[in-house]
ZANU-718977 format. One line per 3 residues: number of its first residue (from 1); their letters; for each residue x, y, z of C-alpha. Coordinates in nm, 4 decimals. Example, Ala and Ser with C-alpha at 12.3 -4.5 7.8 and 13.67 -1.06 7.14 Angstrom:
% residues 2
1	AS	1.2300/-0.4500/0.7800 | 1.3670/-0.1060/0.7140
END
This chain:
% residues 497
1	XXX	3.4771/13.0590/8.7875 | 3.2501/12.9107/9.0471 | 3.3520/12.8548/9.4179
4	XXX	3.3175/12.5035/9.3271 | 3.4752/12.4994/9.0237 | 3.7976/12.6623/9.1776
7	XXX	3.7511/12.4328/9.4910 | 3.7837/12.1263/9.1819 | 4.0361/12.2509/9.0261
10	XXX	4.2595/12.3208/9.3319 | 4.1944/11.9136/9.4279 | 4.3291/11.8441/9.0854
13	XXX	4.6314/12.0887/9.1035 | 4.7282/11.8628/9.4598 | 4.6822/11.5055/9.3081
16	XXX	4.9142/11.6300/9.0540 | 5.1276/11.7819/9.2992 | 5.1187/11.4686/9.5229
19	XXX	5.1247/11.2099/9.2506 | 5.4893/11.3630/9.1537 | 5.5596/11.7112/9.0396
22	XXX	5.8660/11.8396/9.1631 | 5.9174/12.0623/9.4305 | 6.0891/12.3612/9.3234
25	XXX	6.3238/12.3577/9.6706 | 6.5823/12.1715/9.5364 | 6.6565/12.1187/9.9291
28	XXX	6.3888/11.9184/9.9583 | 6.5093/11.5932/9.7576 | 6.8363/11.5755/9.9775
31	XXX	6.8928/11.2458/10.2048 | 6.9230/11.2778/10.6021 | 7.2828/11.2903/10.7083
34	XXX	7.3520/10.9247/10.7995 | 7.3162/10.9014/11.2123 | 7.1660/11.2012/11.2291
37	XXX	6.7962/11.0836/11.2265 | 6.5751/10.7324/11.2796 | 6.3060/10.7142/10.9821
40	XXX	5.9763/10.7008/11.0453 | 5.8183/10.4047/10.8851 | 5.4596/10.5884/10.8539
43	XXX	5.3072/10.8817/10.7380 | 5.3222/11.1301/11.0694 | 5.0641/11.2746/11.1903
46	XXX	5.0989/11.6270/11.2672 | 4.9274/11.8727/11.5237 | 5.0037/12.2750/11.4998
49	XXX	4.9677/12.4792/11.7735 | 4.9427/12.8515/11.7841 | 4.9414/13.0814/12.0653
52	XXX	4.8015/13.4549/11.9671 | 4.9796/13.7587/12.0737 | 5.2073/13.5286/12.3088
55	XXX	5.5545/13.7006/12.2885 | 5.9336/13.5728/12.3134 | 6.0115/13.6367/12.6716
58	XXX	5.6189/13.5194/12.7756 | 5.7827/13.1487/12.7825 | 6.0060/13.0208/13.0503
61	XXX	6.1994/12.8137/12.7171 | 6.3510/13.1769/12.6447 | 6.3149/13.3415/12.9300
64	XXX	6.2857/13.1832/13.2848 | 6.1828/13.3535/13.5655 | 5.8690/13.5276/13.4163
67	XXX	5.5613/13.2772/13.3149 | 5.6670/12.9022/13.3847 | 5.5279/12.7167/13.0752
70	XXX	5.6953/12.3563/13.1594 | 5.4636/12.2107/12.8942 | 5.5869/12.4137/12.6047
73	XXX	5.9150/12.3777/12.7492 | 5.8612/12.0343/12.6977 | 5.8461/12.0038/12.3146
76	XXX	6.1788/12.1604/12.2764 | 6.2998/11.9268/12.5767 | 6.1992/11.6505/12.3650
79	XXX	6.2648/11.8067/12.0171 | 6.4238/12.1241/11.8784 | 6.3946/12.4834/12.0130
82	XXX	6.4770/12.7482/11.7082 | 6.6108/13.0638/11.8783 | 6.5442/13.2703/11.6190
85	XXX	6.2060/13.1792/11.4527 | 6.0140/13.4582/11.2501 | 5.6672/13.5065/11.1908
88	XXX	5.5615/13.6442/10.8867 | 5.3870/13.9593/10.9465 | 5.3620/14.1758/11.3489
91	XXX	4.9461/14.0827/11.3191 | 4.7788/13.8419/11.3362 | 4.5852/13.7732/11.0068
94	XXX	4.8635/13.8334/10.7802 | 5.0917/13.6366/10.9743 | 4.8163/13.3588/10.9943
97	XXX	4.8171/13.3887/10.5544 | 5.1660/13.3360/10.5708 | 5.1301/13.0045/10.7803
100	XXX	4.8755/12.8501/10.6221 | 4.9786/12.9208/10.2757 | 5.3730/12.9324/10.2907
103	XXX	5.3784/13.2229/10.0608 | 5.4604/13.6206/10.1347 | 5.1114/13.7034/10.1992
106	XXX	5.2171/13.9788/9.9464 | 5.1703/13.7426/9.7002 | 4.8049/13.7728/9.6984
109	XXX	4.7251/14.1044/9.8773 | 4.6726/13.9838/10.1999 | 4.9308/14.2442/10.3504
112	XXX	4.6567/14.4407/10.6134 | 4.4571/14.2874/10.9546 | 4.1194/14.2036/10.7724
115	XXX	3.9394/14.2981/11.0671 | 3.7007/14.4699/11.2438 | 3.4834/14.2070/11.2521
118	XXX	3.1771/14.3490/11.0492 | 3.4544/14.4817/10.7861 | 3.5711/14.1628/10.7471
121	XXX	3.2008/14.0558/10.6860 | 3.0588/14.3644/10.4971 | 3.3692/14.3722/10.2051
124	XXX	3.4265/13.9734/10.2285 | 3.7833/14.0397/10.3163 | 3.9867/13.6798/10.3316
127	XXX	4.2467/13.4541/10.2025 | 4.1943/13.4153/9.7906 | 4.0321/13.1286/9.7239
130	XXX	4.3264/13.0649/9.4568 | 4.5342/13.0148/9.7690 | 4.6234/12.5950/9.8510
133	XXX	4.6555/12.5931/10.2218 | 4.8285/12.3750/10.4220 | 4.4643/12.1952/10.4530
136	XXX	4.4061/12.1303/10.1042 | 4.7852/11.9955/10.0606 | 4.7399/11.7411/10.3421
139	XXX	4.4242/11.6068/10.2671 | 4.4817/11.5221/9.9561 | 4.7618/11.3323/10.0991
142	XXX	4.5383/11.1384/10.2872 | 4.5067/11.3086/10.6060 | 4.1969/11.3668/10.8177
145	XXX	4.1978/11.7658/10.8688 | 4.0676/11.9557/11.1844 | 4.0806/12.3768/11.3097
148	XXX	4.0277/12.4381/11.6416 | 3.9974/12.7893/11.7510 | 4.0747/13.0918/11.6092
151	XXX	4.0352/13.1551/11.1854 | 4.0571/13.5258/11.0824 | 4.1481/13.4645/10.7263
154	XXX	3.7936/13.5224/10.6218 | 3.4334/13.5035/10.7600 | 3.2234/13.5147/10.4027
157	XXX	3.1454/13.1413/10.2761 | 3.4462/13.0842/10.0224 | 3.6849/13.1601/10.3128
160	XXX	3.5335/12.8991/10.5951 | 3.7781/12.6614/10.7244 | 3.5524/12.3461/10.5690
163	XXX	3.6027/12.5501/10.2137 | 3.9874/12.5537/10.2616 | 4.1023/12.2145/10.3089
166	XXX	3.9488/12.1282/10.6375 | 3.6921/11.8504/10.7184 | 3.6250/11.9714/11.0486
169	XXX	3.5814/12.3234/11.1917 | 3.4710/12.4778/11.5814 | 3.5783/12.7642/11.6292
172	XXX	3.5264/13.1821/11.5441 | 3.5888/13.3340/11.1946 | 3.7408/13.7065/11.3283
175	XXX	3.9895/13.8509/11.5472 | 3.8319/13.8268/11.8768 | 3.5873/13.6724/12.1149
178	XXX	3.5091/13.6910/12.4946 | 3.7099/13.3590/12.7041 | 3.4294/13.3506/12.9602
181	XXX	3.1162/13.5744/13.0332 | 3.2312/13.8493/13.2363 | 2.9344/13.7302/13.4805
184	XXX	3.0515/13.3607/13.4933 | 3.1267/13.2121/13.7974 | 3.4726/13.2504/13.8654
187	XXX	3.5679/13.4876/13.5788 | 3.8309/13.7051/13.6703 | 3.8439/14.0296/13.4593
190	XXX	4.1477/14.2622/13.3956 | 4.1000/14.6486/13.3857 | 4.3741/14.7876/13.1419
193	XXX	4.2993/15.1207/13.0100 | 4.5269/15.1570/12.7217 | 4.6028/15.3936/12.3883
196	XXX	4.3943/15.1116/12.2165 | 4.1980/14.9104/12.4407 | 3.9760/15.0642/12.6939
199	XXX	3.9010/14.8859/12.9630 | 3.5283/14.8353/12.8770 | 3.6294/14.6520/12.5893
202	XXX	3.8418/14.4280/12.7891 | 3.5150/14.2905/12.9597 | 3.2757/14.3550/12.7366
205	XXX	3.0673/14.0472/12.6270 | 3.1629/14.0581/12.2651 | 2.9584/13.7377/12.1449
208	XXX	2.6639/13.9354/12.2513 | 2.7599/14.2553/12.0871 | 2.8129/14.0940/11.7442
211	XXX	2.7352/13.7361/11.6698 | 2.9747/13.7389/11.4300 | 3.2562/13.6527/11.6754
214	XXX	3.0551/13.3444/11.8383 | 3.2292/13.0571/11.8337 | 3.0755/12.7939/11.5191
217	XXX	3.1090/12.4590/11.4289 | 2.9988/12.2449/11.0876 | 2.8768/12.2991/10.7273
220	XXX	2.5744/12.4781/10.9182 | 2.7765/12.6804/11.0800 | 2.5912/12.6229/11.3598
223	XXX	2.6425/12.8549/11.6921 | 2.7690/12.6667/11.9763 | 2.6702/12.7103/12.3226
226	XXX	2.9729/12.7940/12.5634 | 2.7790/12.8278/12.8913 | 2.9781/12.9092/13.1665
229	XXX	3.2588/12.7464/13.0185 | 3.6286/12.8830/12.9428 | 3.7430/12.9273/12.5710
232	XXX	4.0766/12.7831/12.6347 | 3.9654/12.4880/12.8125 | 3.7502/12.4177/12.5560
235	XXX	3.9600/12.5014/12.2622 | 4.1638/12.1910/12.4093 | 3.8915/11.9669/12.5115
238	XXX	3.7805/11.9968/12.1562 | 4.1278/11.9154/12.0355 | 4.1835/11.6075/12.2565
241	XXX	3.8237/11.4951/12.0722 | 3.9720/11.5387/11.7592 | 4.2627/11.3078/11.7900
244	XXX	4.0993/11.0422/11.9707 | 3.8185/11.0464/11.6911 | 4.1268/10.9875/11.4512
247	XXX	4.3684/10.8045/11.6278 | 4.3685/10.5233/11.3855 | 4.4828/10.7255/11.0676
250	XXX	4.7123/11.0104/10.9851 | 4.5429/11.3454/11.0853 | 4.6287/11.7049/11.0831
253	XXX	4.4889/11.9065/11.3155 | 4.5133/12.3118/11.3437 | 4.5018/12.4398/11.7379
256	XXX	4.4651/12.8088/11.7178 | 4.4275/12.9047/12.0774 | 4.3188/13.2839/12.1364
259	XXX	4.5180/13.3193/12.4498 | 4.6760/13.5532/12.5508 | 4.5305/13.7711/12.2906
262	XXX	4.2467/14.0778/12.4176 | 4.0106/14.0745/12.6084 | 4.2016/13.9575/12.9511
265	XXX	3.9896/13.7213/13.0927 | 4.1001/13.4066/13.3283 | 3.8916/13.1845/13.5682
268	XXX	4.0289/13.2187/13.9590 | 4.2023/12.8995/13.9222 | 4.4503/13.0353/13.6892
271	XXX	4.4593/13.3811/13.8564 | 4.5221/13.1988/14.1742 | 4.8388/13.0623/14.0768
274	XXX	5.0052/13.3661/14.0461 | 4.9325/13.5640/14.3670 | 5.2625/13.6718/14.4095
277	XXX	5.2006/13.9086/14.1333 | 5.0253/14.2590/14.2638 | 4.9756/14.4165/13.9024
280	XXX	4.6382/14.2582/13.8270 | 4.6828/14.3013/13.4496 | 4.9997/14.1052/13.4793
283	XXX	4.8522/13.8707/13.7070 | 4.5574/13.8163/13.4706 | 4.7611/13.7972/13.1445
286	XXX	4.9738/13.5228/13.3330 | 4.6767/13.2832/13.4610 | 4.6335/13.3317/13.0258
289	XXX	4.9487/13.1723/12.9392 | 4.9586/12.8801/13.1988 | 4.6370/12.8220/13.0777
292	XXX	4.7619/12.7752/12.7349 | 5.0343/12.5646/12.8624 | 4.7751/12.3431/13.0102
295	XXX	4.5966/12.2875/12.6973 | 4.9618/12.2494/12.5224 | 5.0437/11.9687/12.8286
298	XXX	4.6664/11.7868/12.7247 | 4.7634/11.7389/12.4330 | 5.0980/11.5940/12.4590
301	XXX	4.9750/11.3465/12.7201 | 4.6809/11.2313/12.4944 | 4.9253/11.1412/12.2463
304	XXX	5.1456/10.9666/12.5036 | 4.8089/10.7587/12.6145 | 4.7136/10.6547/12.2578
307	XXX	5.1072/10.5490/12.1733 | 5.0686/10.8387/11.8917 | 5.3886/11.0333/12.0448
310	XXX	5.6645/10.8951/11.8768 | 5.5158/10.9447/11.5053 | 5.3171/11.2573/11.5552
313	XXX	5.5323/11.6299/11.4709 | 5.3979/11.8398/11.7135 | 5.4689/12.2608/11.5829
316	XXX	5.4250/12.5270/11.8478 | 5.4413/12.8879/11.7834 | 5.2562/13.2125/11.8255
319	XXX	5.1519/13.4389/11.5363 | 5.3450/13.7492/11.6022 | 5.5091/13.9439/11.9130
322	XXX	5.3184/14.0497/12.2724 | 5.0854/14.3152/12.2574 | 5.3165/14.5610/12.4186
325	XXX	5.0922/14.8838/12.3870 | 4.8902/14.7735/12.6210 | 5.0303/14.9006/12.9834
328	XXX	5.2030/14.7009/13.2190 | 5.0919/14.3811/13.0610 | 5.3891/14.1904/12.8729
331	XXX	5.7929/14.2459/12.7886 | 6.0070/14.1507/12.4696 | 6.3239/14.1530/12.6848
334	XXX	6.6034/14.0380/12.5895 | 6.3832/14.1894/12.2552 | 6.2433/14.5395/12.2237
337	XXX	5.9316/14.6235/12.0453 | 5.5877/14.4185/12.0280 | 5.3033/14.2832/11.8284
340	XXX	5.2573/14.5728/11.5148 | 5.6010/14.6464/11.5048 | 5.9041/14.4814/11.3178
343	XXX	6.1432/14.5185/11.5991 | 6.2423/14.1847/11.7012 | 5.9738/14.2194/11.9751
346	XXX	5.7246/14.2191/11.6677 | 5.8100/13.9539/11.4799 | 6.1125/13.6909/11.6344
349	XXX	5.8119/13.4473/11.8043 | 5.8015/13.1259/12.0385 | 5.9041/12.8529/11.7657
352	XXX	5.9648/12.4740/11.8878 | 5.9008/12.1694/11.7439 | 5.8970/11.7731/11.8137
355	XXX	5.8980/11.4828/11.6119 | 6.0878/11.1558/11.8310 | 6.0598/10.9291/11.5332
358	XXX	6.2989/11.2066/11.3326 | 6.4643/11.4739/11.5552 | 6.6893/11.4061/11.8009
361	XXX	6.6110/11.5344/12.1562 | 6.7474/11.8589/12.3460 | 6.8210/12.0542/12.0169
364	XXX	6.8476/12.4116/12.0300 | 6.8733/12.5996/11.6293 | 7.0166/12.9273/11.6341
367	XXX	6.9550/12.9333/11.2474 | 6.7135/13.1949/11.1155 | 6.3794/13.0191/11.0336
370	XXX	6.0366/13.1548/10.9329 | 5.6510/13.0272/10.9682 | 5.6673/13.0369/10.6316
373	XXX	5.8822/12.7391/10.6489 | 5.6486/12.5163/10.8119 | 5.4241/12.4020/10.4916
376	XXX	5.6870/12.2516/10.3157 | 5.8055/12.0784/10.6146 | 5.5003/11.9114/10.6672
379	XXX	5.4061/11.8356/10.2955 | 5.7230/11.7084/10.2484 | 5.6890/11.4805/10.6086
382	XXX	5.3307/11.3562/10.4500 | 5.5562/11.2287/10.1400 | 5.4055/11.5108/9.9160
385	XXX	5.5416/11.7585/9.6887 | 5.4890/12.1121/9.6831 | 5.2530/12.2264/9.3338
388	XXX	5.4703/12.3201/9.0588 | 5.2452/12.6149/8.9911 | 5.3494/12.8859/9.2060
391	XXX	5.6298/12.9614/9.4226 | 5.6694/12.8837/9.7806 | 5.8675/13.1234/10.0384
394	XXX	5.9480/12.8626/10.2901 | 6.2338/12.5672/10.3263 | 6.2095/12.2685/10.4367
397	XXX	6.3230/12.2640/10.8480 | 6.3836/11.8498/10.8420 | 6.6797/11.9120/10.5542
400	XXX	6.8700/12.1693/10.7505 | 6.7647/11.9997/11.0542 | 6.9699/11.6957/10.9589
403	XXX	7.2464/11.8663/10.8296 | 7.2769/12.0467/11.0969 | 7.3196/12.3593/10.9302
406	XXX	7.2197/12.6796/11.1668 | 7.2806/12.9315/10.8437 | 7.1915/12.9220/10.4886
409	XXX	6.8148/12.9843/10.4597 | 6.8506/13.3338/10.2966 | 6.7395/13.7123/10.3883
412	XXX	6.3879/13.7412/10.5405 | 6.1621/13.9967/10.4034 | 5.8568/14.1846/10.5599
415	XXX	5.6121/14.4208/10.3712 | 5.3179/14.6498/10.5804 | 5.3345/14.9305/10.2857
418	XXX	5.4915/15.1829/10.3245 | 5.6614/15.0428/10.6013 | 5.9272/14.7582/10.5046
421	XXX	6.1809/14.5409/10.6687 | 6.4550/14.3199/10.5937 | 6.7028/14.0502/10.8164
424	XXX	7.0188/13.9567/10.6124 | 7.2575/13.7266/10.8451 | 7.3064/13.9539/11.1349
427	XXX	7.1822/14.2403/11.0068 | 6.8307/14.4170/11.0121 | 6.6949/14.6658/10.7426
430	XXX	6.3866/14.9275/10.8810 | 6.2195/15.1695/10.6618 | 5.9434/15.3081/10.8437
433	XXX	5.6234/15.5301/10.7443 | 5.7963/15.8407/10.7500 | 6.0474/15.6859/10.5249
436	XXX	6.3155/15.6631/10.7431 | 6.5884/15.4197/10.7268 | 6.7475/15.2245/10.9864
439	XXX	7.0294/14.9551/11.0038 | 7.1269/14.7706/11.3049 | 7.3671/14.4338/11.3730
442	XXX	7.1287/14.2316/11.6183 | 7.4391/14.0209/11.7600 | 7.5656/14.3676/11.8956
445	XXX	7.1949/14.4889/11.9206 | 6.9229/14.2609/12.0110 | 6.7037/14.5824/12.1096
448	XXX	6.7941/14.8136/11.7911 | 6.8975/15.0764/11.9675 | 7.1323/15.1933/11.7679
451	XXX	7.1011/15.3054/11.4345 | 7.4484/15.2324/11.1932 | 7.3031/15.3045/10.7955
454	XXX	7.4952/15.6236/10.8400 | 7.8375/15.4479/10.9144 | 7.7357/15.1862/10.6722
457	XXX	7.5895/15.3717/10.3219 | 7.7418/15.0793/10.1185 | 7.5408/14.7800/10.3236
460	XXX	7.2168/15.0262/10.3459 | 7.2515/15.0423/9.9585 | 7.2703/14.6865/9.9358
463	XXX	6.9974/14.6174/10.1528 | 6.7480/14.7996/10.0178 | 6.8472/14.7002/9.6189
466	XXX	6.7759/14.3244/9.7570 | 6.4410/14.4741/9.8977 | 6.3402/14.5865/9.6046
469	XXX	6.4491/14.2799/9.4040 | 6.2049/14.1006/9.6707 | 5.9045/14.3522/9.6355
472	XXX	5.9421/14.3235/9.2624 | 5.6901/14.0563/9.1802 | 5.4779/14.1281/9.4739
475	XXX	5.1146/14.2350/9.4635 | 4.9546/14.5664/9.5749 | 4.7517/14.5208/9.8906
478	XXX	4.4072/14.4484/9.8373 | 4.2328/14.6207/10.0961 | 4.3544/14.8895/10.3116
481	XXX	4.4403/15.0087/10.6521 | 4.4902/15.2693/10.8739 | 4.7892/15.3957/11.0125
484	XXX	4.8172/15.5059/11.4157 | 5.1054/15.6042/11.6341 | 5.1499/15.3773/12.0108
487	XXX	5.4351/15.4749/12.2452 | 5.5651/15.1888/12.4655 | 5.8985/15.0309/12.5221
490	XXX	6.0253/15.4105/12.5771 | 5.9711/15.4314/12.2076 | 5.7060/15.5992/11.9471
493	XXX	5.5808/15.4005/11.6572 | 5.3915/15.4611/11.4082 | 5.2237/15.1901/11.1886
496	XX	4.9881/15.0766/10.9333 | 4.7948/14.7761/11.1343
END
């Protein structure tokens, strides 16, 4: 089948899906608890932001005293804050499949980063085109689509953002692009020599190196000009373009920032605020985040100024844990772990969300929830259905929302073969590359210190039957990876990135 066959038949599989076909969360037809809520009268329209690489205790709503991000601290202020919120994979492609598909990305083989960059190009490694994204589901309910920022589900043609769903696309395709030009006025540069990142590559001028990472815009995929300019400045000058472009009808627009992902680059303005930090690393991944926060704070106050606040769900989240290999730049505390493993660090993720018309204020959720939740949410908030043709993976947040029910979603299950990983209630199940097998009771735990599948054979047995009930209809990856050992957190790991 064509690319535009498939593209033809996935618009007919969502007019069915939004015409009527049930969804098959039987969750998702319940009524609001009476009180609990004030119906919106409109279809909302709905902004997602993500934050790559940004970790748990990187944001002053879970942990104060480190980065001050009173912006993102903000939406959970004036919405709901979910303590324990899950993304989908520990990097950032897969987790980024998971999100914009709610499905296990094991579903279709999207288990591995599909990066380098010229990997990613050379063996047209990307989401299947088979796949309905969150995109494709909202524009066929009527929504005006926009991606800002970062991609890296696929560079060939079939896997561009305006060929999944989107009507509007600036942004870069892979993992990684340069902020600023090293030699830019006012570009402040950290040097971090790490286990994977030498400090060369920290600085190095990557849109020059390859072209492939240079930010794009258009059917024509035309390469845009950045100047002296600073990526996340622009990411959210091109966002607050976006909604006032759309203002008068229901939009959906995508804001995947690159901070504070590699390489560590921040203009003096940011870097000034933080002078009381000596480490410069730390200093420079810090300007990062409060830039991020800025561009989270834009965004909020353009939809105050347009009188879009009170009907618009705004999501924020980050894709997976800090990048904790990388020395003396981030923590996971109260966590342990980072970005590649599935240690809390790895994978429990900055997840708040606001919607005034439906959610009360002030709410904190200390309910396990997943990014794989968010699609249904948001199709079912547009008044669509999820297609009847495949399963979905996520719940809908607005049903337990308004029942305020903090448990009941079910175990969460993660997949980098060989390495697997499992949360049941309070309990976490590890098997790692070696093939050993941990079990640990996070209330007691939160860092997973300590390792109880000896004292509990009976649970470990149970555990890992359920896994393999889970794994059972999954697919085999579809391209492969590498496997590497990092030691941080006083702790080696290997893993299969």
């Amino acid at each position: 089948m064509t690319i535009a066959a498939r593209w033809m038949a996935t618009l007919g599989i969502l007019a069915m899906a939004v015409s009527g076909c049930r969804s098959p969360d039987p969750e998702a037809v319940r009524p609001p608890a009476a009180g609990e809520v004030r119906q919106a009268v409109a279809k909302p329209n709905i902004v997602v932001i993500i934050a790559d690489d940004l970790g748990y205790a990187d944001v002053s709503t879970y942990h104060q005293g480190r980065i001050p991000t009173p912006n993102i601290d903000r939406i959970g202020r004036e919405g709901v804050v979910f303590t324990q919120g899950y993304a989908s994979a520990p990097i950032c492609s897969p987790s980024r499949a998971g999100l914009m598909t709610g499905r296990h990305q094991q579903r279709f083989g999207f288990e591995y980063n599909n990066g380098p960059a010229m990997r990613d190009i050379g063996q047209r490694l990307g989401i299947d085109p088979r796949e309905l994204t969150l995109a494709d589901a909202l524009r066929v309910a009527g929504y005006r689509t926009g991606a800002i920022g970062k991609w890296h589900l696929g560079s060939a043609p079939e896997f561009y953002p305006l060929n999944r769903g989107f009507d509007e696309f600036w942004g870069f395709l892979t993992g990684q692009t340069n902020f600023i030009r090293p030699d830019a006025p006012g570009a402040v540069n950290a040097q971090a020599p790490s286990p994977v990142i030498q400090a060369g590559e920290l600085v190095r001028p990557a849109m020059r190196v390859n072209p492939a990472n240079a930010v794009i815009t258009g059917p024509a995929r035309e390469r845009v000009e950045l100047g002296d300019g600073f990526l996340t400045e622009q990411i959210t000058e091109q966002a607050l373009a976006f909604i006032e472009r759309h203002r008068a009808r229901p939009f959906f627009l995508y804001v995947a920032h690159h901070a504070p992902h590699t390489p560590l680059q921040v203009t003096q303005k940011y870097f000034d605020r933080f002078a009381a930090i000596k480490d410069r690393t730390q200093r420079v991944y810090a300007g990062m985040v409060s830039a991020l926060d800025d561009g989270v704070g834009a965004v909020l106050d353009r939809l105050d100024s347009l009188g879009l606040s009170e009907n618009t769900i705004v999501v924020f989240l980050s894709d997976n844990g800090c990048a904790a290999y990388i020395p003396n730049l981030c923590s996971a505390q109260p966590l342990s772990g980072g970005k590649l493993t599935y240690l809390e660090g790895g994978v429990r993720i900055p997840f708040l969300v606001r919607w005034p018309a439906r959610l009360k204020p002030g709410a904190t959720h200390a309910g396990v929830v997943s990014t794989l939740d968010i699609y249904p949410t948001l199709v079912a908030a547009a008044g669509a259905r999820l297609p009847a043709d495949r399963a979905y993976d996520g719940r809908d947040l607005m049903v337990r929302l308004q029942a305020g029910a903090e448990q009941g979603r079910g175990p969460l299950f993660w997949r980098t073969r060989p390495i697997q990983a499992m949360r049941d209630g309070d309990w976490k199940y590890l098997k790692d590359l070696d093939g050993a097998e941990a079990l640990y009771r996070l209330s007691e735990d939160p860092r997973e210190t300590r390792n109880l599948a000896t004292g509990e054979p009976a649970r470990l047995a149970e555990m890992r039957q359920r896994y393999g009930v889970w794994e059972a209809d999954k697919i085999a990856p579809k391209w492969g990876a590498r496997s590497a050992t990092y030691e941080f957190d006083g702790r080696t790991f290997k893993f299969t990135p």
